[in-house]
ZALUM-120218 format. One record per residue (C-alpha): x, y, z; residue number from 0; residue in one letter. Coordinates in Angstrom, 3 decimals. Each point is the difference from the previous one (the first is absolute). Layout:
BEGIN
{site {X; Y; Z}; NUM; a}
...
END
This chain:
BEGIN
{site {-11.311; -26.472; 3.055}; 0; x}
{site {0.562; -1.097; 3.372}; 1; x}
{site {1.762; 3.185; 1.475}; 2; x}
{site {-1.916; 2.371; 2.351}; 3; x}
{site {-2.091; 2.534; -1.607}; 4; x}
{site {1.747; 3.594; 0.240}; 5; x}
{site {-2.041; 1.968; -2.023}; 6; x}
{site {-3.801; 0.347; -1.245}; 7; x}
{site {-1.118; 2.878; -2.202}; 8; x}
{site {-3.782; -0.260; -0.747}; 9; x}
{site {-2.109; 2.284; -1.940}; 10; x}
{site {2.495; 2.576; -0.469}; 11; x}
{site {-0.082; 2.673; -1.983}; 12; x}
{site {0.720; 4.183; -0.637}; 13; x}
{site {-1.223; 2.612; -1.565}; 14; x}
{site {1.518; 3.882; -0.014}; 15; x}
{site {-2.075; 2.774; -0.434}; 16; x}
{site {1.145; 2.037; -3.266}; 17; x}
{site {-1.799; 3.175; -1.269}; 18; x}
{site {-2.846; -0.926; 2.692}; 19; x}
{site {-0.525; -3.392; -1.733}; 20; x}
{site {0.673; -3.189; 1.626}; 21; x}
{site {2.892; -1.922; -2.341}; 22; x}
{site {0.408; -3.591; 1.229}; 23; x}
{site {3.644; -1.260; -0.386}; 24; x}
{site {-0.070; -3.166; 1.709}; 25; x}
{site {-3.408; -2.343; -0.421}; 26; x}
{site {-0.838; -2.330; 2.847}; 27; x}
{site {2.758; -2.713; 0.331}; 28; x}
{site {0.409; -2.863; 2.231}; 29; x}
{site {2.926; -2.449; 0.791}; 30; x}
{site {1.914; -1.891; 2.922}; 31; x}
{site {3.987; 0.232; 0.822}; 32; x}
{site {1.261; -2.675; 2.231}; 33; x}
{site {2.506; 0.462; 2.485}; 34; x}
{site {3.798; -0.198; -1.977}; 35; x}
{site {-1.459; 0.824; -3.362}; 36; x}
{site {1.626; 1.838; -2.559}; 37; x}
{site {-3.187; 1.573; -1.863}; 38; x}
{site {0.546; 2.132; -2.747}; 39; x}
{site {-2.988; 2.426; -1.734}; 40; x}
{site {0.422; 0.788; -3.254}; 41; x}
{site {-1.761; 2.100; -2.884}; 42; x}
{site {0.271; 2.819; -2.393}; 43; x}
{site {0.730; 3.450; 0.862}; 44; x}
{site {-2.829; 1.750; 2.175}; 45; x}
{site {-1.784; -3.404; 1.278}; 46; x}
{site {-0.099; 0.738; 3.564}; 47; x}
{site {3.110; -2.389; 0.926}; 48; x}
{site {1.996; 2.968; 2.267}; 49; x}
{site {-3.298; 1.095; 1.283}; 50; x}
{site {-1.165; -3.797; 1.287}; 51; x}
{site {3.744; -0.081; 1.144}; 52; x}
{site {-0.460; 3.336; 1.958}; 53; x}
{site {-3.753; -1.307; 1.411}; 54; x}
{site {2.147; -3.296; 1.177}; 55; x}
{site {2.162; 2.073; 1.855}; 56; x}
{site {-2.429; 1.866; 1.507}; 57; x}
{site {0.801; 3.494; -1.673}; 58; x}
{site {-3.263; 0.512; -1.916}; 59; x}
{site {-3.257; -1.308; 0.687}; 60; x}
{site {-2.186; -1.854; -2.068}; 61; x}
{site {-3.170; 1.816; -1.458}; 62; x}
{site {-1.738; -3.721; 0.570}; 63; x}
{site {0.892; -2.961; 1.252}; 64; x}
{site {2.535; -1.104; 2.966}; 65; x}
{site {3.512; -1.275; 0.792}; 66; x}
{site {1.228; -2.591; 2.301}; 67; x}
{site {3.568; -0.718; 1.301}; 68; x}
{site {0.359; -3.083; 2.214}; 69; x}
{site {-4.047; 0.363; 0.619}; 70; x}
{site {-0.329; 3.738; 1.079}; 71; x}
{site {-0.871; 2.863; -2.297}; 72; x}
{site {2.377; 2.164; -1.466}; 73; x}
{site {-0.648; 3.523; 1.074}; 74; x}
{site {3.547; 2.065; -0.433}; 75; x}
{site {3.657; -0.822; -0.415}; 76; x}
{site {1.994; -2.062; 2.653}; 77; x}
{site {3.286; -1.020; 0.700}; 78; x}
{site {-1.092; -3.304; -0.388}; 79; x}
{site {-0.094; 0.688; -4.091}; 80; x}
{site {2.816; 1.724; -1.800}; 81; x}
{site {-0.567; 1.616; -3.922}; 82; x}
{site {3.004; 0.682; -1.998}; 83; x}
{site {-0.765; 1.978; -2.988}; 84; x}
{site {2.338; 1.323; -3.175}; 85; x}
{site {0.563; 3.387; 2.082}; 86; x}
{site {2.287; -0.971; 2.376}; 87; x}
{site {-0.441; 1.227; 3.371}; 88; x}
{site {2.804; -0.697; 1.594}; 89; x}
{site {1.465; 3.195; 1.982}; 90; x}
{site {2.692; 2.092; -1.929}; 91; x}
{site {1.882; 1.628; 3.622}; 92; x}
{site {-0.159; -3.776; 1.752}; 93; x}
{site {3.001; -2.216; -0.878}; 94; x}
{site {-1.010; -4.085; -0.791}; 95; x}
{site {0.171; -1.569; 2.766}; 96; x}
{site {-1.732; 2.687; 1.599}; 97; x}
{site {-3.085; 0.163; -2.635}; 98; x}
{site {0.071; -3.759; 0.869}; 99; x}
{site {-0.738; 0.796; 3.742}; 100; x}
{site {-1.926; 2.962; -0.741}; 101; x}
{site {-3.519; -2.489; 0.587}; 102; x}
{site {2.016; -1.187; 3.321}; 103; x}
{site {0.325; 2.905; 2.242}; 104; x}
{site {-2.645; -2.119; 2.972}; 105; x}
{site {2.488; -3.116; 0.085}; 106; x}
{site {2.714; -0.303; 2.215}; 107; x}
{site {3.469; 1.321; -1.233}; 108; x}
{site {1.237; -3.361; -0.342}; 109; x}
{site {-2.545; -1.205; -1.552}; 110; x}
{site {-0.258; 2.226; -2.452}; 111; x}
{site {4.086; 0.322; -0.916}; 112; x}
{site {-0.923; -3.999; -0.530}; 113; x}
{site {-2.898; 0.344; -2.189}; 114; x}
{site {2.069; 2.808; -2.067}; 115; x}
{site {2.520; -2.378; -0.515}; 116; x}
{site {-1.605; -2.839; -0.821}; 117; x}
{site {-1.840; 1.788; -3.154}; 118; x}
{site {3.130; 2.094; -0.875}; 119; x}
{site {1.318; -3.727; -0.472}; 120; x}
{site {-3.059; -1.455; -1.547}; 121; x}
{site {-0.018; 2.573; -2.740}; 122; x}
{site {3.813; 0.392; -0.845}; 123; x}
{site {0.509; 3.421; 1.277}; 124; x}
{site {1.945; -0.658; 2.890}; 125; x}
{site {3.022; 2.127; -1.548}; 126; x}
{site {-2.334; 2.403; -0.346}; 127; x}
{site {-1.417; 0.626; 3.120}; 128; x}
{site {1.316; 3.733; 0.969}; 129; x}
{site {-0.588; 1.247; -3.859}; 130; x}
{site {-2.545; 2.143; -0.622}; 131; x}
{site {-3.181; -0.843; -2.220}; 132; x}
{site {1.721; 2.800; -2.581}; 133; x}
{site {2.747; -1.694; -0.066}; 134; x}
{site {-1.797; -3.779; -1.491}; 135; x}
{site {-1.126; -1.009; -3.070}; 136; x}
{site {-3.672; -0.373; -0.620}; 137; x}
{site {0.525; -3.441; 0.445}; 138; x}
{site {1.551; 0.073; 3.228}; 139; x}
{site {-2.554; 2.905; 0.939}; 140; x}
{site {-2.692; -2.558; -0.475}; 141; x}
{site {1.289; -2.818; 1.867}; 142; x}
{site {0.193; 2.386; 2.833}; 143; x}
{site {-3.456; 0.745; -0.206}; 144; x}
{site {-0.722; -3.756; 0.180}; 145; x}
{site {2.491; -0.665; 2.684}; 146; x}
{site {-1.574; 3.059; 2.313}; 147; x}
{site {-3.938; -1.548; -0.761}; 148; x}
{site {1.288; -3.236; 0.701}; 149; x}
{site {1.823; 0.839; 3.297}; 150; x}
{site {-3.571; 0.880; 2.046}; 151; x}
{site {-0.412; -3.308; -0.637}; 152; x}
{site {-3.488; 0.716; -1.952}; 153; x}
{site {-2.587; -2.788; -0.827}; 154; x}
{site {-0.404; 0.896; -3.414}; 155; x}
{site {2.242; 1.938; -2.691}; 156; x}
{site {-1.969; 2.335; -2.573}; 157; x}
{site {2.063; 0.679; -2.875}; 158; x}
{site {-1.533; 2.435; -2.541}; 159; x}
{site {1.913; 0.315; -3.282}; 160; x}
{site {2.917; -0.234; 2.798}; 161; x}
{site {2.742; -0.818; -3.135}; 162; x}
{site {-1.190; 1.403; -2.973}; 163; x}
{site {1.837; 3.408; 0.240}; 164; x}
{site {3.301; -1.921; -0.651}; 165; x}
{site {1.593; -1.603; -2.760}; 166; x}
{site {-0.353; -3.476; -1.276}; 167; x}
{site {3.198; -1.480; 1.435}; 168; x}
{site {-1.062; 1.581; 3.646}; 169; x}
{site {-3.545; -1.211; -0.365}; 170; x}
{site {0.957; -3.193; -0.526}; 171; x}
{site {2.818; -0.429; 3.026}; 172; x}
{site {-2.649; 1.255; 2.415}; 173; x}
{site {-2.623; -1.915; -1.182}; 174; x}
{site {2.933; -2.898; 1.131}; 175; x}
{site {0.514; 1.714; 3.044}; 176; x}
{site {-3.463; 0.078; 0.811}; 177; x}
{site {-0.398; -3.863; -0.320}; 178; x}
{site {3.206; -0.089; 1.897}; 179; x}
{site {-1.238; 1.801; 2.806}; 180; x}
{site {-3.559; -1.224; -0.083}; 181; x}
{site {1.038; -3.820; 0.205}; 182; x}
{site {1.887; 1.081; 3.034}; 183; x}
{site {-2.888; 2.316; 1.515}; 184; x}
{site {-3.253; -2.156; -1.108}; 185; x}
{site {-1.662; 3.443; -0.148}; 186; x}
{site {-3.687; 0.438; -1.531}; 187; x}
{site {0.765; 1.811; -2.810}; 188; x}
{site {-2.568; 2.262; -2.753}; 189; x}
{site {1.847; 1.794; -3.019}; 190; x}
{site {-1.580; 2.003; -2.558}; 191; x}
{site {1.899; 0.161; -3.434}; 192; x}
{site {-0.410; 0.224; -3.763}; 193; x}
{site {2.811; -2.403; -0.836}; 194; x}
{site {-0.818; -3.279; -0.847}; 195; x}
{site {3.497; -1.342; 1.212}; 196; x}
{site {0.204; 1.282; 3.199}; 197; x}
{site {-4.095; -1.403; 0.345}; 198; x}
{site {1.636; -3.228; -1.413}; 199; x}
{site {3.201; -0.376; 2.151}; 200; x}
{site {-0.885; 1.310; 3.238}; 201; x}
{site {-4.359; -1.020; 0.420}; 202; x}
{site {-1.622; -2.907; 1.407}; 203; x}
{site {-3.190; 1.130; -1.496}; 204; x}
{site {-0.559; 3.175; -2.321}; 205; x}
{site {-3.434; 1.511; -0.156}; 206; x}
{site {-0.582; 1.266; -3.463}; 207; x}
{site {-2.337; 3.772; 0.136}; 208; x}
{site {-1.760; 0.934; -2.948}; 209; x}
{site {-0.017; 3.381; -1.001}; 210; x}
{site {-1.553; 2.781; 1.619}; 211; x}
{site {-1.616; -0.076; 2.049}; 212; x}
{site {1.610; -3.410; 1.133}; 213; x}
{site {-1.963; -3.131; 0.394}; 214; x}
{site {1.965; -3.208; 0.982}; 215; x}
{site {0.747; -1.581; -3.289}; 216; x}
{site {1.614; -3.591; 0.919}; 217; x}
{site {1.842; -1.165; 2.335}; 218; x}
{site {3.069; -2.040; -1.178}; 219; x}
{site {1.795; -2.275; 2.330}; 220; x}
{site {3.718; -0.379; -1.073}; 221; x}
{site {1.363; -3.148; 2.086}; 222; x}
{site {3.467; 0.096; -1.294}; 223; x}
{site {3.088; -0.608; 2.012}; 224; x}
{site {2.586; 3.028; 1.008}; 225; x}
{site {2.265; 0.914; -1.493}; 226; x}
{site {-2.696; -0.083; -3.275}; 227; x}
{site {1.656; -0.466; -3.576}; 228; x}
{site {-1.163; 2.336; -1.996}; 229; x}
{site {0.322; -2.291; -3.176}; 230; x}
{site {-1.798; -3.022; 1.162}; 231; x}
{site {-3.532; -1.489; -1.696}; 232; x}
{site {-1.797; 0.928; 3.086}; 233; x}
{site {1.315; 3.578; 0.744}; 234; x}
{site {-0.015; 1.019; -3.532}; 235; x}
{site {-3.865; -1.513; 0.174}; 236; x}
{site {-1.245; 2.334; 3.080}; 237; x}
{site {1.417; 2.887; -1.776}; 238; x}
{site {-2.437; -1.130; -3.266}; 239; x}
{site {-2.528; 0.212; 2.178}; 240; x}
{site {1.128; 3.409; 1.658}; 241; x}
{site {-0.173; 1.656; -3.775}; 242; x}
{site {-2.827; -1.753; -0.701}; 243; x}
{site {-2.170; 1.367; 3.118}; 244; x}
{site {1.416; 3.598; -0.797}; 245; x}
{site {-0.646; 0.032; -3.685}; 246; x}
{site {3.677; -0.135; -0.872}; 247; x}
{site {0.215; -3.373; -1.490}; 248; x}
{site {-0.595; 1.361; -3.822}; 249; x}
{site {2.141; 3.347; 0.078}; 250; x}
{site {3.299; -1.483; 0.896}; 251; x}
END
């Protein structure tokens, strides 16, 4: 891949204490994510995904190993990375276009009544924009939490099960919405999930973890043009290999 290289995790892993023993959830893992990469980690239930996620971010540290972001070490979170996660955290007494500024408060007024409106635009909520967050669908709640982490203008986006608390026909609008707004932002992007669609539609690359504690598996390449058709040879093929790697391919 000829992009820049964002992102090097090497010799990663973590273990909790529990009941005074040491209980390893995440194995050592190593990978590269180039600069503009949609990279998606994927694995059953308890394989360390959300906690690699949260090392990336800088919110936990690893037990071994190290993370690099554009060379330097990861040591704690920074504006410069954004996670989204299922639990919404967008602020129930601000209105939207004042969550969206929230990050903004050090810019210059103007600047920042630009920046508002450009994302209120960019994610369809310009009509929206003195409502408050009780007064949106889950749907719209999450494109405002995508909208606000995209308005620091952040390197990288960490999305952690950031659509799964919705239903199918609002999973499947933002995962269009995310394309959308990615082809227009170029953003580094890493997503943890269990579906094999939204791996599918939205990655450049998923990374397949094994169950606890999570090894890398295989990492699957999926060099299909946007918007991806779900019922073509080559789609239908990657998600074969998807079952196949998570021991699905005989119980379905």
């Amino acid at each position: 891949m000829s992009r820049p290289l964002k992102l090097r995790v090497r010799g990663v892993s973590v273990s909790y204490a529990v009941d005074g023993q040491a209980r390893r959830v995440l194995a050592p893992v190593d990978f590269d994510c180039h600069e503009g990469e949609v990279l998606c980690l994927l694995g059953p239930t308890g394989c360390g995904k959300s906690t690699l996620l949260h090392v990336i971010g800088g919110f936990l540290k690893p037990t071994e190993g190290e993370v690099l972001i554009d060379g330097q070490p990861v040591t704690r979170p920074d504006p410069r990375r954004i996670l989204v996660t299922q639990e919404r955290g967008v602020f129930p007494w601000l209105t939207v276009e004042e969550n969206i500024g929230f990050g903004l408060a050090d810019r210059p007024e103007a600047q920042r009544r630009e920046r508002v409106a450009h994302y209120l635009k960019l994610v369809g909520l310009e009509g929206s924009a003195r409502a408050y967050p009780a007064e949106l669908s889950g749907g719209m709640k999450q494109r405002l939490e995508v909208a606000r982490a995209l308005a620091v203008h952040p390197d990288m986006l960490l999305l952690d099960e950031a659509f799964s608390a919705l239903d199918a026909i609002t999973r499947y609008t933002l995962r269009q919405e995310l394309l959308r707004l990615w082809t227009a932002e170029k953003k580094t992007v890493v997503l943890v999930t269990h579906d094999l669609d939204e791996a599918l539609q939205l990655a450049d690359r998923v990374l397949v973890l094994s169950a606890p504690p999570g090894r890398l598996q295989r990492s699957l390449d999926i060099a299909l043009p946007h918007p991806r058709d779900i019922t073509s040879p080559e789609y239908l093929q990657h998600h074969r290999q998807l079952l196949d790697e998570l021991g699905l391919a005989h119980r379905i």
